[in-house]
C-alpha positions in Angstrom: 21.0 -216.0 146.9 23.0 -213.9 144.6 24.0 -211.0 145.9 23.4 -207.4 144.3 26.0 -205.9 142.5 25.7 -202.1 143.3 26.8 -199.7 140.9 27.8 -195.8 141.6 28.3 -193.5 138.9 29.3 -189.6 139.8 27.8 -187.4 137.4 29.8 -184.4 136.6 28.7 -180.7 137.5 29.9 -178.0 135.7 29.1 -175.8 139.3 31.8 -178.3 141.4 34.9 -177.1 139.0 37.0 -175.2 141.0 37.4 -171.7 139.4 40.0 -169.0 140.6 38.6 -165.7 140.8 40.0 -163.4 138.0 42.5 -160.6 138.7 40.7 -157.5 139.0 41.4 -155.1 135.9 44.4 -153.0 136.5 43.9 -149.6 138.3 44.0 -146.5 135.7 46.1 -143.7 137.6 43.9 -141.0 138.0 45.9 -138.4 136.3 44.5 -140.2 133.0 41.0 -138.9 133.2 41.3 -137.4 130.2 41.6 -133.7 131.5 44.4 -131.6 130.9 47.8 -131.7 132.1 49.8 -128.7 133.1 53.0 -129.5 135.0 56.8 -127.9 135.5 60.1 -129.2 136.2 60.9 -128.8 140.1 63.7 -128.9 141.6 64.5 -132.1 144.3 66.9 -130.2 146.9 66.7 -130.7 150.3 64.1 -133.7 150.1 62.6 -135.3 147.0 59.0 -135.2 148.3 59.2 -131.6 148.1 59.1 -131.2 145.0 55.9 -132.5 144.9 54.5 -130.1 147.0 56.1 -127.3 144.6 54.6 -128.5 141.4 51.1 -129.2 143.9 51.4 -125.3 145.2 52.6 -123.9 141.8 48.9 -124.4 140.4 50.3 -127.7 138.1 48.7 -130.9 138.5 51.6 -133.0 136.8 55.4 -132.5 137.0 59.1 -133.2 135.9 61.9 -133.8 138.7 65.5 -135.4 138.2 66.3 -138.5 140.7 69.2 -137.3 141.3 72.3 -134.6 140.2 71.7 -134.1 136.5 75.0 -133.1 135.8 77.3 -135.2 138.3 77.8 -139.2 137.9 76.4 -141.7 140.0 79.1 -142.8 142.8 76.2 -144.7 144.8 74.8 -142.1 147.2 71.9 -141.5 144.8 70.3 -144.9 145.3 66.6 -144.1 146.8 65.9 -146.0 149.9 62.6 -147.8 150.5 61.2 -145.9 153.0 61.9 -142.3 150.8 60.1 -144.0 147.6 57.2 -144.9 149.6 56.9 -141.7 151.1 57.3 -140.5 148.1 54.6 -141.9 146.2 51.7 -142.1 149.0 52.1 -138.0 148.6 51.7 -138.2 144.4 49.0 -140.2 145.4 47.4 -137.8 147.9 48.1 -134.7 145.4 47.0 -136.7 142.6 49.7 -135.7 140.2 50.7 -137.0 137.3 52.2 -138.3 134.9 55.4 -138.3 136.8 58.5 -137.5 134.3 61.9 -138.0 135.2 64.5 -136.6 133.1 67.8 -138.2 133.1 70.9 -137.0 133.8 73.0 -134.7 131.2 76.3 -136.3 130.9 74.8 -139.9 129.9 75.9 -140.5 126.1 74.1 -143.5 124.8 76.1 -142.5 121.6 79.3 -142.2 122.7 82.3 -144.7 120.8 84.7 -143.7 123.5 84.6 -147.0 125.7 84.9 -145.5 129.4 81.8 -142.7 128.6 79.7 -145.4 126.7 80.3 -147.8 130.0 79.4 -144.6 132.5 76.5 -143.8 130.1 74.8 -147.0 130.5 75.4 -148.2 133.9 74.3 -144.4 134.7 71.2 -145.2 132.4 70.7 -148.3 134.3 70.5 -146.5 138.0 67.8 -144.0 136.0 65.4 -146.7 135.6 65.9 -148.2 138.8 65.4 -144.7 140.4 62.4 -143.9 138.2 60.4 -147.5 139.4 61.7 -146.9 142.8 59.3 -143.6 142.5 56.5 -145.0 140.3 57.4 -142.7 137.6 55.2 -142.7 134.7 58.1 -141.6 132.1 61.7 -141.4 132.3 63.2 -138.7 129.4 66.5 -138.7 127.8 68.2 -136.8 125.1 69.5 -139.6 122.6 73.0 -139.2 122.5 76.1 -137.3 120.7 78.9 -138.1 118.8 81.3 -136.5 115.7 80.1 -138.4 112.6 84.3 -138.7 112.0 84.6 -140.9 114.9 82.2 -144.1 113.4 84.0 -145.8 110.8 81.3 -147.3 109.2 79.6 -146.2 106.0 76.8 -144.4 107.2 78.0 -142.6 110.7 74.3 -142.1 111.6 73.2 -145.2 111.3 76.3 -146.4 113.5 75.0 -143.6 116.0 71.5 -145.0 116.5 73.1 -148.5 116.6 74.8 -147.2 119.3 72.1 -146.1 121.5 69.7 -148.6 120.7 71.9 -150.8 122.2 72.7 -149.3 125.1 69.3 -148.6 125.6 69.1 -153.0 125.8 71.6 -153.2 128.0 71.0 -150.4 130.6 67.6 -151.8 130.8 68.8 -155.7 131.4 67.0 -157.2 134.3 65.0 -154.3 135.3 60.8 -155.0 135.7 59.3 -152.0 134.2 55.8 -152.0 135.2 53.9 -149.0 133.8 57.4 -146.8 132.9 58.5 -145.6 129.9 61.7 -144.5 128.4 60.8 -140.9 126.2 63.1 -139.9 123.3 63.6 -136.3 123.2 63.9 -134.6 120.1 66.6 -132.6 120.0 67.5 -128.9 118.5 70.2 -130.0 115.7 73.2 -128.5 117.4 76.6 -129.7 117.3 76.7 -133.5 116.6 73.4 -134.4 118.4 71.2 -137.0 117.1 67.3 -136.7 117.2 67.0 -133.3 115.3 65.3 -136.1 112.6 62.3 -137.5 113.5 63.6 -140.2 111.1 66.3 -141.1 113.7 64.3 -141.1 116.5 62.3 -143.9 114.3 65.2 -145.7 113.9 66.0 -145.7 117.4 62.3 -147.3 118.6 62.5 -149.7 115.2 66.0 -151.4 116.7 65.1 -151.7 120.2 61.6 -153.1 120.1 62.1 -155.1 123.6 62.5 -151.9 125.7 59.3 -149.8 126.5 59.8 -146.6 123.9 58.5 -143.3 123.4 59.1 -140.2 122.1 58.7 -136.4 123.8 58.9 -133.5 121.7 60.2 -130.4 123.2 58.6 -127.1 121.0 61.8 -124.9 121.0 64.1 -127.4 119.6 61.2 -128.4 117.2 61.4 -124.9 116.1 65.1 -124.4 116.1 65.1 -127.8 114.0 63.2 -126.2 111.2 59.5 -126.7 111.6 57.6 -123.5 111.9 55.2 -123.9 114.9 54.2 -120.2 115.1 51.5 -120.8 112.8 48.2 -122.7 112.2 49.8 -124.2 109.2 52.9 -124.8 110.7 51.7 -126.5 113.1 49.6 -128.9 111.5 52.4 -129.3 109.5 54.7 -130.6 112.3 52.4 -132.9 113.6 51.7 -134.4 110.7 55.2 -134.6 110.0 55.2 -136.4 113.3 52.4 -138.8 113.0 54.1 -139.9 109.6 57.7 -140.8 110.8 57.0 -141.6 114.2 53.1 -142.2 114.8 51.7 -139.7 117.5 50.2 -142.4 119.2 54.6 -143.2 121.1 53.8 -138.9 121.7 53.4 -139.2 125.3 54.7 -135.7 126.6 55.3 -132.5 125.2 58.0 -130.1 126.4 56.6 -126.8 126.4 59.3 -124.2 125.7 59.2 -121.2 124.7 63.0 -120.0 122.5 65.3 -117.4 122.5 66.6 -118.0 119.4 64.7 -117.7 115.5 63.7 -120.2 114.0 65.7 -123.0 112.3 69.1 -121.4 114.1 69.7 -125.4 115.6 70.5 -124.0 119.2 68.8 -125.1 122.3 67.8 -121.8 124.5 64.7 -121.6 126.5 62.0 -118.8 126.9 59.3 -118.0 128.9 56.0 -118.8 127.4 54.7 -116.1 124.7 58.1 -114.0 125.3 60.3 -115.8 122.8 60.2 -116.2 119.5 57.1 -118.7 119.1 54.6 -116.6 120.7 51.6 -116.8 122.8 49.0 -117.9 120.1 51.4 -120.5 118.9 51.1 -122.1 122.5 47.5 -121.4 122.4 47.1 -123.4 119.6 49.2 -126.1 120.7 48.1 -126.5 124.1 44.5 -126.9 122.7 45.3 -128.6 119.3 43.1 -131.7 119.0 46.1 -134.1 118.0 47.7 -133.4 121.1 45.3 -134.1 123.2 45.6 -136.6 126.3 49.5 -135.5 126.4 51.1 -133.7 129.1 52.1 -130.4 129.0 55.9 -129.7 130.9 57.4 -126.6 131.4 61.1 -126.5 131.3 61.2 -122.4 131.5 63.7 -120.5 133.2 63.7 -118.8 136.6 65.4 -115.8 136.5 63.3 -113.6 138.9 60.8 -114.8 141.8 57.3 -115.8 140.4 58.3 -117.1 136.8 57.4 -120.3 137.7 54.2 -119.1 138.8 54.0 -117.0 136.0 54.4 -119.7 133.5 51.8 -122.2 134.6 49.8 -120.0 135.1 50.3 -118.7 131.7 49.8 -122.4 130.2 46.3 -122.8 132.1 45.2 -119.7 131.1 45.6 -120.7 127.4 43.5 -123.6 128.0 40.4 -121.4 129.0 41.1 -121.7 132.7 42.3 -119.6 135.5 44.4 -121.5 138.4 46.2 -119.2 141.5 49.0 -121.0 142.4 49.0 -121.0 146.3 52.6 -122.2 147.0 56.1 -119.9 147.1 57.4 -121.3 143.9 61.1 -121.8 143.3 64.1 -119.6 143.3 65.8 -118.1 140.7 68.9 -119.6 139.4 71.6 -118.7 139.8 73.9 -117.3 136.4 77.5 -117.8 135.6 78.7 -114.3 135.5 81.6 -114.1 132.4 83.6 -111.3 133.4 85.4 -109.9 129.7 88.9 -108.3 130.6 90.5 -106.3 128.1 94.7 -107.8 127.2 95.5 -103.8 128.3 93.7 -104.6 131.8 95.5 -107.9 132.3 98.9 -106.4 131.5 98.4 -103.4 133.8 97.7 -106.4 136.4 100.7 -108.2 135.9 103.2 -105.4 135.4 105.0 -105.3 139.2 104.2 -102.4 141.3 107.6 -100.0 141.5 108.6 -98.3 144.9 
C-alpha cells in the first residue's frame, strides 16, 4: 500500500499582513484658527511665566518676550531649566496664546568681520534657539546684522555682509532640532550701516541659507523710515506688493506694529504709539485689516512712558479690527528714561574753580 503524499499549501490573506497604525496628523496650535492676532512685547522680569499672564490680562491673545537680557551676553545663567519650560508652556497652553515670538538679543552681530563679536554673535545666536525650543516658541526674531561697507574687502561689501550672516545663521543653528520654530528676518529702518533696509537683502539672506528654517517680519516704522509710504491706500498696496515681489509674502509670518516718531524716509528707528506718530490711525486701520496680511500676527513693540499705554495700545489695535477687548490685567510699568543733563562750559568752570577763604 502506497502511502498518501499530503500536500499543504498556505494561501495568502491580504487581512494577516501586519500593518502599523499611522501617526496621527500633527496637532494645529490653536492660535492658527484663522482669527486675528493681537499681541505686545512683555517684559520677563521676576519669572518668565509672567509674562504670559501680562500679554493674557492686557486684552492680547498672542505675544513677544526676550529669553533672556537683550542687551547683556550670555555667561550661562540664562539657560532655562526643564521644569521652568514646562511650566512655561502648560500656561500658553491654558491661555491659548500665540504665536509665541522671541526676539533676540541686541548686541548679536551676524554681520560682524571683527572675529571675537562674530564668535559671541553666533554662539549667542545658538543659546537663542535653544532657549526659544526650550519654550515652544513659534518664532524667534532677529535684526540681520551691521557692519561699515569699508571693512569687507571684497568687491561688493553687501554681498560679503549677507555672506556673512547667512553663515552664521548655519552655524549657530548646527545640531539644534527645530520642530515647528522659525528664525524671522527683521527689516530694518536703513540707519547707519545696517543691512535689511532692502528687501532685496533680506532675499539674499533666505536664498544662501536654504537649510535653516527662514522668515521674514516686517516692522511698519522702519518700513516707513526706509522709504515706502504706508500712510496711504496706495502706499500700502504698494509696499506689499513690493514685498510679495522680492521676498513672497507667503515667508511674512509677523508683522511689527509700530507706530514712528520720525517722517517718512528719515532711515531712523523711533517708535510711536499707535495713530500718534507719523503713520496715523487709518494707516493701521488699513493694515491691520488689509486682505494680504491676513493670518499674520500683529506685535506691538510701543513704548511705555506712562501707566496704561500698553493697555492703551492693544486696545487701540482691536478696536481697529471692529472689536472692543477690556484688558483686565495691571499692565506694565513705564520705563524708565536716561535723563541727559546739558551743562553749559561757564557752569562747569564755575565748578571747578576752588572755593577761596
Amino acid at each position: 500500500m502506497t502511502e498518501e503524499q499530503h500536500k499543504s499549501s498556505l494561501a495568502f490573506d491580504d487581512a494577516d499582513e501586519y500593518r502599523p497604525e499611522p501617526l496621527p496628523p500633527p496637532e494645529i496650535p490653536a492660535w492658527k484658527d484663522g482669527s486675528i492676532r493681537i499681541g505686545i512685547h512683555t517684559s520677563i522680569a521676576g519669572d518668565i511665566t509672567s509674562a504670559l499672564d501680562i500679554a493674557h490680562g492686557l486684552g492680547a491673545n498672542a505675544l513677544q518676550i526676550f529669553s533672556s537680557s537683550p542687551r547683556m551676553w550670555d555667561r550661562g545663567t540664562s539657560r532655562i531649566t526643564e521644569a521652568d519650560a514646562t511650566r512655561f508652556r502648560a500656561r500658553r497652553k491654558e491661555l491659548a496664546l500665540g504665536p509665541l515670538v522671541i526676539h533676540a538679543n541686541y548686541l548679536i552681530n551676524l554681520a560682524s568681520p571683527n572675529p571675537v563679536l562674530r564668535t559671541r554673535s553666533i554662539q549667542g545666536f545658538h543659546s537663542e534657539i535653544v532657549r526659544a525650543v526650550a519654550l515652544g516658541a513659534d518664532y524667534l526674531v532677529i535684526h540681520p546684522g551691521s557692519a561699515p561697507r569699508s571693512q569687507f574687502r571684497g568687491a561688493d561689501p553687501c554681498a560679503d555682509a549677507v555672506a556673512a550672516i547667512a553663515t552664521g545663521l548655519k552655524q549657530a543653528a548646527r545640531g539644534v532640532k527645530f520642530g515647528d520654530l522659525r528664525i524671522l528676518l527683521e527689516n530694518t529702518a536703513g540707519q547707519g550701516s545696517c543691512v535689511g533696509a532692502r528687501l532685496e537683502e533680506l532675499k539674499a539672506i533666505l536664498d544662501t541659507a536654504p537649510d535653516v528654517p527662514l522668515g521674514v517680519c516686517i516692522d511698519t516704522a522702519h518700513l516707513f523710515a526706509a522709504g515706502w509710504d504706508i500712510r496711504t491706500a496706495q502706499g500700502l498696496d504698494a509696499a506689499l506688493q513690493d514685498i510679495d515681489r522680492v521676498i513672497g509674502l507667503a515667508h511674512v509670518a509677523v508683522i511689527h506694529t509700530n507706530d514712528s516718531k520720525v517722517p517718512h524716509g528719515a532711515r531712523v528707528d523711533r517708535h510711536e504709539h499707535i495713530g500718534k506718530g507719523k503713520i496715523g490711525l487709518d494707516a493701521f486701520r488699513r493694515i491691520v485689516n488689509h486682505a494680504l496680511l491676513a493670518g499674520r500676527a500683529f506685535i506691538l513693540e510701543t513704548p511705555i512712558d506712562l501707566p496704561g499705554d500698553d493697555k492703551r495700545n492693544v486696545a487701540a489695535l482691536w478696536r481697529l479690527t471692529g472689536r472692543t477687548i477690556r484688558a483686565k490685567g495691571e499692565g506694565m510699568k513705564p520705563r524708565k528714561k536716561k535723563i541727559r543733563v546739558m551743562v553749559s562750559a561757564r557752569v562747569v568752570k564755575k565748578i571747578k574753580r576752588p572755593r577761596t577763604r
